[in-house]
N, C-alpha and C positions, 0 to 999 in steps of 0.2 A: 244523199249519196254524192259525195262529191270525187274527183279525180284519186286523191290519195287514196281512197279506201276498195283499189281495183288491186288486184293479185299479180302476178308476173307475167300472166298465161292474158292480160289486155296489152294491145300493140298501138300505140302511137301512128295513127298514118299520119295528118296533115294536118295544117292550120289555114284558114282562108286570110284572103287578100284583097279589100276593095279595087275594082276593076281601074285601070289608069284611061278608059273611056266612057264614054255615057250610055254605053248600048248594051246589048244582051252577051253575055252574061255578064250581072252585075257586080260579081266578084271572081276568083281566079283562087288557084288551091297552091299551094306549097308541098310539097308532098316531102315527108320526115324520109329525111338520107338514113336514116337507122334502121328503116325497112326494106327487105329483099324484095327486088320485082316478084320473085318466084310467091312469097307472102303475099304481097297486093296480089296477085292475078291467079292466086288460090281457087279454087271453084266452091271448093265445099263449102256447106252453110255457114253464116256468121252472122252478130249479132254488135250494131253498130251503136254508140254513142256521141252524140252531137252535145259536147261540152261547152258553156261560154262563161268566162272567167272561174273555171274551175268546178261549175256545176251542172250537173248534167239534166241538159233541157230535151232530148230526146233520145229514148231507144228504140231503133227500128231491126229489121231482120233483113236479109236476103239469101236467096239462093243463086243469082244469077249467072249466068259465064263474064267473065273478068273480071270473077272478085269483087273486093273491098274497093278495088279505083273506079269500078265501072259504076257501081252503086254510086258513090259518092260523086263521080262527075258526071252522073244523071241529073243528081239535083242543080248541078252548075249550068251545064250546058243547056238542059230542056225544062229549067224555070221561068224561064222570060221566054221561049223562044215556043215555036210549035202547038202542039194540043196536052201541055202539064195536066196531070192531075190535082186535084186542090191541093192533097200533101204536097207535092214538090210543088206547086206555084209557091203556095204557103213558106214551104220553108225556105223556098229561094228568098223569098222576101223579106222573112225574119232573121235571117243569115246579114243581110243586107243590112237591118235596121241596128243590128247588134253591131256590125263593123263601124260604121255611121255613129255609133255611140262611144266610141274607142274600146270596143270591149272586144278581148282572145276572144275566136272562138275556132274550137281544135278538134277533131274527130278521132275514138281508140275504136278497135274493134275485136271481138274475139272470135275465134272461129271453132270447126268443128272439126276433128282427126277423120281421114278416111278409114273405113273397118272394110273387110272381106265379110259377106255373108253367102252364106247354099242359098240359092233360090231354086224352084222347082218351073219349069218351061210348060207351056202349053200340054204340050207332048210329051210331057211325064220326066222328062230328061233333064238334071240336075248339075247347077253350073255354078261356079261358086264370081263373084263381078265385089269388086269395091264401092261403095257410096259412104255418104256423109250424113249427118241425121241433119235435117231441116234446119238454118238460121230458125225459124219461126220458135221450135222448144228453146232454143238459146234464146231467143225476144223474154217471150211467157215466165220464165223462171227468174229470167233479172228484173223483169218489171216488180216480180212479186215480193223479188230484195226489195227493193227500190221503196214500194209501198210498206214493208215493215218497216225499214229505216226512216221513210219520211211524211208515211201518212196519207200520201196519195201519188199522182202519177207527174210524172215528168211535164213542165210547162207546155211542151209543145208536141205530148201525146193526145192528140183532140180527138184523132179518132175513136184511143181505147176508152178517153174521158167520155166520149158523148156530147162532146159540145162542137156547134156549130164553128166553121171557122169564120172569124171577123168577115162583115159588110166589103170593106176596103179590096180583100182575098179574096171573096167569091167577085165582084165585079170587077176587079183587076183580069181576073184569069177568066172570065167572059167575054170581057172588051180582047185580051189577046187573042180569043179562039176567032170570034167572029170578025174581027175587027186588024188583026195582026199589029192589033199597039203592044207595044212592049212599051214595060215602062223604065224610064229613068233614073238615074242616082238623083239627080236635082228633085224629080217629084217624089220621092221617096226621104230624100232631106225635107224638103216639104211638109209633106205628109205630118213626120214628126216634129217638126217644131225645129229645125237645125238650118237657120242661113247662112 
């Protein structure tokens, strides 16, 4: 599944940016002038793809408040820095190794329309409130594209793969919890083989 074969209804947010220092965070986001702030900071559910040179290395979900920007400058901002979870250490990192390689890597996302539904109250009393269905059924259904078109899951779904994430990932994001190392663009040119 690659960029071309998304419908009109996936939006273009941003494209990342190797950071112009050596500290946390390790890259910086460009965010697509063709998107409405009102769009980024949307609430309702959505269903994000992290594209690198055109094919799609991860689909994740959210529901959070502020959007598609908030999501995605989660992974910027509290990958290197703080108490990450392996995903966002992880993908901070891998974000990182792909810019480091000269490779795009660009985020679309889709989201979910607000509906009016009745709900019934404690106290029997009937009120009708808008919500949005879950990012996460927008996750589940693309993945399942995803898997008929290519066989299996997106590179950097490990979670829904079941696989462990890399040695380098889980001890990088231990040394920062306990340790407050953050690590570098130079040991991550390292790492990979790039002097």
């Amino acid at each position: 599944m690659k960029v071309k074969d998304f419908s009109e209804n996936v939006y273009k947010v941003c494209e990342m940016e190797l950071s112009n220092n050596n500290s946390s965070p390790l890259w910086g986001i460009i965010w697509d002038k063709n998107i409405s702030k009102d769009l980024l900071t949307k609430r309702s559910g959505r269903c994000y793809f992290i594209v690198v040179g055109n094919e799609i290395y991860k689909i994740g979900y959210s529901d959070c408040k502020g959007g598609i920007k908030r999501t995605i400058d989660t992974y910027r901002s509290q990958g290197n820095s703080g108490s990450p979870s392996d995903r966002t250490y992880g993908v901070h990192m891998y974000i990182t190794e792909e810019l480091l390689k000269g490779k795009k890597v660009e985020v679309y996302f889709q989201s979910t329309e607000e509906i009016e539904v009745g709900v019934k109250l404690a106290n029997g009393k009937n009120i009708k409130m808008l919500t949005s269905i879950s990012g996460k059924n927008l996750e589940v259904e693309n993945i399942k594209l995803y898997k008929e078109m290519k066989g299996g899951l997106p590179l950097w779904n490990t979670q829904e793969s079941n696989i462990k994430y890399p040695k380098y990932i889980i001890d990088g994001r231990i040394d920062l919890i306990k340790n407050k190392k953050r690590v570098t663009i130079e040991e991550v040119k390292e790492r990979i083989g790039i002097l």
